[in-house]
N, C-alpha and C positions, 0 to 999 in steps of 0.2 A: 504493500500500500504506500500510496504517496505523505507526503510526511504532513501535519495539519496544517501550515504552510500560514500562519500565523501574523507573514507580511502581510496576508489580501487583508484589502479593509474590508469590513461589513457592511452595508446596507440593509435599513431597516424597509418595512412598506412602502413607505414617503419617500426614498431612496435618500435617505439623510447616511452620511458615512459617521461612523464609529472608530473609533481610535484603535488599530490592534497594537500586541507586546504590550499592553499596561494591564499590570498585575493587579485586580478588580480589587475595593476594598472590599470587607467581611461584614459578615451578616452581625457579627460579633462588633469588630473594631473599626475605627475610620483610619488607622495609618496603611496606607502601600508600603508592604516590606521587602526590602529585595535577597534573595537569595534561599526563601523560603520555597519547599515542594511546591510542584504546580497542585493545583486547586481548580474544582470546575466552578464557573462564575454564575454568580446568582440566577443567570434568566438563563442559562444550559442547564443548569440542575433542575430551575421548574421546568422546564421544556422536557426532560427527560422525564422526569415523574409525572407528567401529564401522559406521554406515550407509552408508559408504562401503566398507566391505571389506566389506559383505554386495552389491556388486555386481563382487566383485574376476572376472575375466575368467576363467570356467573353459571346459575345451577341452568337456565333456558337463556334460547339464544335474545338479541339485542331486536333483532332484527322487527318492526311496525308494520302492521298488512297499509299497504298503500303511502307509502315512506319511504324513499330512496335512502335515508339516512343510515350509517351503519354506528357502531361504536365508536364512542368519544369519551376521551379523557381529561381531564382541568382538574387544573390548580387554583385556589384561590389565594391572594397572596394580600398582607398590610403591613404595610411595613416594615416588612423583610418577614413579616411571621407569617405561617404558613397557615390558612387557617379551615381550611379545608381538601381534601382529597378526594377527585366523585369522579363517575364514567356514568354513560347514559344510561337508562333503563328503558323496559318495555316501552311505557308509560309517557315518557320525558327524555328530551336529549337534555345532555352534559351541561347546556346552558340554563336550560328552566329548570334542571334539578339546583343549580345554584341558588336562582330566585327563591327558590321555594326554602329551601334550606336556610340562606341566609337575610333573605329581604334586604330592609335598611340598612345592615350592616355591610352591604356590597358597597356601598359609597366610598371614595376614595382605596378602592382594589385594585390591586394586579391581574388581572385572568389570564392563564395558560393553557392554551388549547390544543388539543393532539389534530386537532381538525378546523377550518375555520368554519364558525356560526354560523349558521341559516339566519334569514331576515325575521326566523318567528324569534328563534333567540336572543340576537343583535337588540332589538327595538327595544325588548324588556330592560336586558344591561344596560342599556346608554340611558335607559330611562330611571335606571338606580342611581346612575351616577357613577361609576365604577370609571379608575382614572388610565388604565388601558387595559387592552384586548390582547395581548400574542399570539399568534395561532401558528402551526408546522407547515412548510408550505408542499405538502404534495396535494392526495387527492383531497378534494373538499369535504363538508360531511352530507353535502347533498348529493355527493356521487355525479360530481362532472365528465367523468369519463364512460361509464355507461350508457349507452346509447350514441355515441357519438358519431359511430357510423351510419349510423342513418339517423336523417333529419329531421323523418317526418315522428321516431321515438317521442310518445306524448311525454313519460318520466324524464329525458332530455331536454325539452323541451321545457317543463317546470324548472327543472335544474337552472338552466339560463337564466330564464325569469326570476330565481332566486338570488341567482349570484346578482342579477341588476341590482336587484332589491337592496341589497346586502352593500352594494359598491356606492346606491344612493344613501343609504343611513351612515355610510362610514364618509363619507363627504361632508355632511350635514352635521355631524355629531361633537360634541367634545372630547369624547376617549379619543386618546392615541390608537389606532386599530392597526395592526402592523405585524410584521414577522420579526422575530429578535434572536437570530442568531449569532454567537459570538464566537471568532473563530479561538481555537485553543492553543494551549501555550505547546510548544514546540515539542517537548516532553513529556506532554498529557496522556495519548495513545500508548505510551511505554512504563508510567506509570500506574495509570488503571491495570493494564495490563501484568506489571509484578504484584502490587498489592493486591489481587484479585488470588493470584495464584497462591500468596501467602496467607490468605485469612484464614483465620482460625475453622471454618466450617471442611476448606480440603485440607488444613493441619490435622482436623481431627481423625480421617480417613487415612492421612498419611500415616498417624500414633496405632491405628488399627491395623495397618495392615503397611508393615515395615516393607515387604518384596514391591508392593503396589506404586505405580509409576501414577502418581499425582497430575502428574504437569499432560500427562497424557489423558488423563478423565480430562481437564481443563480444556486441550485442545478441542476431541471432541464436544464437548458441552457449548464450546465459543462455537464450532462449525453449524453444530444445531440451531442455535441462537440467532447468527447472520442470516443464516437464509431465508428465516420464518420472520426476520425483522426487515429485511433488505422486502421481501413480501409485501409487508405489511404498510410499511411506511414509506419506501421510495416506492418514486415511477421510474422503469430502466429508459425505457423508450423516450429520450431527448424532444422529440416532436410533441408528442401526448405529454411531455412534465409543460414545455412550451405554451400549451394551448391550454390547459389547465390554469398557468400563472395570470395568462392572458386573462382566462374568464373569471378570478380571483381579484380581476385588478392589483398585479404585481407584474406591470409592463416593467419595469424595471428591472426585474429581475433576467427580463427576456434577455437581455444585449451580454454583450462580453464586456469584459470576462467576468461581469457578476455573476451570469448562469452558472460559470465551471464553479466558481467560487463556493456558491450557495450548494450546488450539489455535492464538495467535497465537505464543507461544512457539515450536511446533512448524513454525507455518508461517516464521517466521522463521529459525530455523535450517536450514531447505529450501531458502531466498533465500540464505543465506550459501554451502550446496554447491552452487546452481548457478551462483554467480559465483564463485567458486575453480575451480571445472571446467571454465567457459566461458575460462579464462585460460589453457589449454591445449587449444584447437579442433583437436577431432575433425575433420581436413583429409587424409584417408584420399591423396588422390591428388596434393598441395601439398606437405604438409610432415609429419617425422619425425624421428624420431632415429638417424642415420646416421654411423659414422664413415667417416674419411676417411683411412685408413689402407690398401694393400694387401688384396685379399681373400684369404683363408686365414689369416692371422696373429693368434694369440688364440682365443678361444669365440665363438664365433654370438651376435649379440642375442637380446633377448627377444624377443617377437613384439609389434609398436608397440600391441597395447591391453595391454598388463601394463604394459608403462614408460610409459605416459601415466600409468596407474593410478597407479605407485610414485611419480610427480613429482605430480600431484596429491595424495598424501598430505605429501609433503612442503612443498607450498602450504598444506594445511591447517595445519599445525606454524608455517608462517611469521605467522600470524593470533596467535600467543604470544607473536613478539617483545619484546624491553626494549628494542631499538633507536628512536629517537625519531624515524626517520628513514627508513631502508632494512628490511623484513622477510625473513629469505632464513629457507628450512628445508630439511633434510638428512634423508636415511633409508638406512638400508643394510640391505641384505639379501643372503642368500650362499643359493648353487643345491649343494643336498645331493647324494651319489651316485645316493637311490633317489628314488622319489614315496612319500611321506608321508599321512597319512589328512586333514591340512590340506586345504580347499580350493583352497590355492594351488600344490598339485602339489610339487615339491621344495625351494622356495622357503619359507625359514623368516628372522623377522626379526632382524639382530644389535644395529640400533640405529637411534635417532632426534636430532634434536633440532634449536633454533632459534637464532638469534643474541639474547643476553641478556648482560646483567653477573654478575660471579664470584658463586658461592652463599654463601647467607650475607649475603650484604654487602645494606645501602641505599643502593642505585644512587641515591637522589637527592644522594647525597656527591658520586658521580662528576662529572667532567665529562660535558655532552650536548650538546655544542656539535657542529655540524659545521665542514663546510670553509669556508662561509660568512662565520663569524665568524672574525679576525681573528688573535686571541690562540688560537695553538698550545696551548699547555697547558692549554686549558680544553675542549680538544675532546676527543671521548669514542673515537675509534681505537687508544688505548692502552688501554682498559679493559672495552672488551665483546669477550665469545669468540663465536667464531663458529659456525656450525650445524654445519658440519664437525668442526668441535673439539668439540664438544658432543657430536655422535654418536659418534664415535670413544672419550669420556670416559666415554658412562653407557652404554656398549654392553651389551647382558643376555647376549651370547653371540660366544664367542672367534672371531677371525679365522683360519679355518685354508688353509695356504698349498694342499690339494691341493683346495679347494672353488671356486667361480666366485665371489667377492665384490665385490656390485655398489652402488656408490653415486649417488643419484640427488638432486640438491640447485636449487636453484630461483635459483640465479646462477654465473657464471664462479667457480671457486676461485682467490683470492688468492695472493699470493705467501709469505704466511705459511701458508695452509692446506697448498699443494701437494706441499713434501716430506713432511708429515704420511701425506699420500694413498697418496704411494708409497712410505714405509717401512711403511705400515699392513698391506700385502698388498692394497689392495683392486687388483681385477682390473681394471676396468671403470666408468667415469663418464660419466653423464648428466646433459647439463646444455645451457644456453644458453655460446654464444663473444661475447656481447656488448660483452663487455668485456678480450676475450683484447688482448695487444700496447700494453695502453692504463695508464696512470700518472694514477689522477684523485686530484689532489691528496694525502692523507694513505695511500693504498693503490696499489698497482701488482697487476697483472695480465701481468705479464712472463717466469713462466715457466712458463703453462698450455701452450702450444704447445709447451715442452723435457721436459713430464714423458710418456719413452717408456715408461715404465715400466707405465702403465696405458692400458685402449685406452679414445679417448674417440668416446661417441655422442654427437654435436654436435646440437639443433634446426635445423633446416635444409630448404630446398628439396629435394625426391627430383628424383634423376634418372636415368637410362636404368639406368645403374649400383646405384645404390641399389632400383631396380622388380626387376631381375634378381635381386639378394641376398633382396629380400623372398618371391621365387616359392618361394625353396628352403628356406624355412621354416617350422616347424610355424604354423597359426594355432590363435589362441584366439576363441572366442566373444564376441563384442562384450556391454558388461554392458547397453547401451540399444537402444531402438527411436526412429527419428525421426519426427514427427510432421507433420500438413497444418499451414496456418495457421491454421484454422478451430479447429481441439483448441487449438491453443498459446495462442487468445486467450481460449478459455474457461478454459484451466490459469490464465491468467494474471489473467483475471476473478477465480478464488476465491482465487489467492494475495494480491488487494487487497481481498476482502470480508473 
């Protein structure tokens, strides 16, 4: 693959260019530091969690009788907090589950779209007030590209009609309505890529099974991944991504070399979700998230593709870290009484976040030392909060003690997070034991195994026990399809042309 090429400037809708090589501030702090791991920047992390929660695992498909629209995924964002995670439902596209969800509180928002808004949707947003719109720029979510071959196609035909609609509200309107791709730091593709292979979840397969070539489940898992996302989210065909931009109103994008531009862009952050998701391998018959607790005691799990799904979002979070060193991310989410018009059935989100230094501050004062170097008080364990702490701090919605509250984090909780955990109410954590019982230098992990208070799903090998727990449970619809060898090396042809 071409390298993410980080000189192109970007262009947003309005073809205003953006600055590239300037290392974004944090969600956390306002200093630019330099010399710090790259980091993916605030509107590519919501951009990737939005195309990822437009494949969140639903039990029946998306799909509306007399509704081109398919699957959508948004982000709701204020002020850098994230304050909701939603994909369409039967019922509702991605837009008007917002509304509905959050009404007046959409005023002065971010929204990020896996798809851009139909004109039912658009009207309502602008009419909240919401301070922009971002949406991905391939197919629309009215399905511009079916029917294209023919003309006289009546669903075609609406489609058009929509996107006018949609090109007159966003003319007329005050949201910024726009595509917000940022290219990446030159090192980010090789990044994502090592910390992926090193997370704790193939560390734990690697401690299992000493002979077991790790880095080879990883390739695999990335080949499956690209093709069903290069699928999903590009157009290959230059001409159709072309004419689509066209009816998007994103003439701009037409001409050169912002076309090549946007499409390595796009293909780049494609490479980034499928090495964040291949870091958690789809091992349907190997491995899961099982506690090891008694059966009957507590709520039933999720069903193992929703919490792959929630820990992969919280891998994406960990790509934000300020840590100079270790990336973890944190997500909680709490199971409502009834089902919701969301996509994700009862499942509404309470909070996010990653490990970074205090807000406000310019972490490059801090110390960033690790355990490595010598001098204690130069090391940075005293001064960055953790993904746990974080979610817990910028949560958008109350922990309530008669709901199922589940947190799903992408390493063992520390000794300082853990009674956090369980004076918080949360019910339920997913997570890796990598580091349960263990005291590594400046952190201990000594009383993840004492906190009874919350039941924990461990990654782990299934077994007899675990097979039987899973029969009696509802399933959800898997969000992929797996592929021959032969697709995967053509997926992986156009993801390096």
């Amino acid at each position: 693959m071409a390298a993410s090429d980080s000189r192109w400037p970007c262009r947003d809708g309005e073809g205003n260019r953006s600055i590239p090589n300037v290392r974004e501030t944090g969600v956390q702090t306002d200093a630019k530091v330099q010399g710090q791991e790259p980091r993916l920047s605030k509107s590519n992390l919501f951009t990737l969690l939005s195309l990822w929660m437009e494949l969140f695992p639903k039990k029946e498909a998306c799909q509306r009788e007399n509704d081109p629209a398919g699957d959508s995924g948004l982000v709701v964002v204020h002020e850098h907090r994230v304050l909701g995670l939603h994909c369409s439902s039967v019922q509702l596209h991605a837009g008007q589950v917002a509304v509905v969800k959050h009404g007046p509180r959409l005023k002065g928002c971010d929204l990020y779209f896996s798809r851009k808004p139909c004109s039912t949707c658009l009207k309502m947003l602008i009419n909240a007030g919401v301070n922009r719109i971002s949406y991905w720029p391939g197919d629309a979510e009215i399905g511009l590209l079916s029917g294209r071959r023919d003309p006289a196609d009546s669903g075609h035909q609406e489609a058009l009609l929509d996107a006018t609609a949609a090109e007159r509200l966003k003319s007329n309107s005050r949201p910024h309505i726009c595509v917000l791709l940022q290219p990446l730091d030159s090192t980010m593709l090789q990044s994502v890529d090592q910390t992926s292979q090193t997370c704790d979840f193939l560390g734990k397969i690697a401690a299992d099974n000493p002979t077991l070539d790790v880095a080879d489940v990883f390739r695999k898992e990335w080949w499956n991944n690209s093709g069903d996302f290069l699928e999903k989210f590009f157009i290959n065909d230059e001409e159709q991504h072309m004419y689509v931009l066209n009816k998007m109103g994103l003439e701009n994008f037409c001409v050169e070399p912002n076309f090549s531009n946007l499409r390595q862009h796009m293909r780049n952050l494609i490479r980034i979700l499928a090495s964040v998701a291949a870091s958690v391998p789809v091992l349907q018959d190997e491995y899961g998230f099982f506690t090891r607790e008694p059966l009957g005691t507590g709520s039933p799990a999720l069903p193992q593709d929703v919490i792959r799904h929630c820990v992969i979002q919280a891998r994406l979070l960990a790509c934000r870290t300020e840590d100079p060193k270790v990336g973890v991310g944190a997500v909680i989410w709490a199971e409502g009484k009834q089902s919701q018009c969301d996509g994700t059935g009862r499942l509404y989100l309470v909070g996010c976040g990653y490990n970074a230094y205090p807000v406000g501050s310019q972490y490059a004062e801090y110390p960033q030392m690790d355990h490595k170097q010598k001098e204690r008080q130069n090391r940075k364990y005293r001064y960055i909060l953790h993904a746990e702490q974080n979610a817990l701090t910028f949560r958008s919605a109350e922990i309530k003690e008669d709901e199922n509250t589940m947190l799903f984090v992408t390493k063992c909780p520390c000794d300082e997070c853990v009674p956090l955990i369980g004076c918080a109410g949360i019910k339920q954590i997913y997570t890796t034991d990598l580091d349960s019982n263990k005291v590594k230098h400046d952190i201990s992990y000594l009383r993840f195994d004492k906190l009874n208070s919350v039941q924990r799903f461990i990654w782990q090998q299934k077994s007899a026990r675990h097979t039987s727990e899973q029969a009696a449970l509802p399933t959800a619809n898997g969000c992929m399809k797996r592929r021959d060898k032969e697709t995967h090396f053509q997926c992986n042809k156009r993801l390096r042309s």
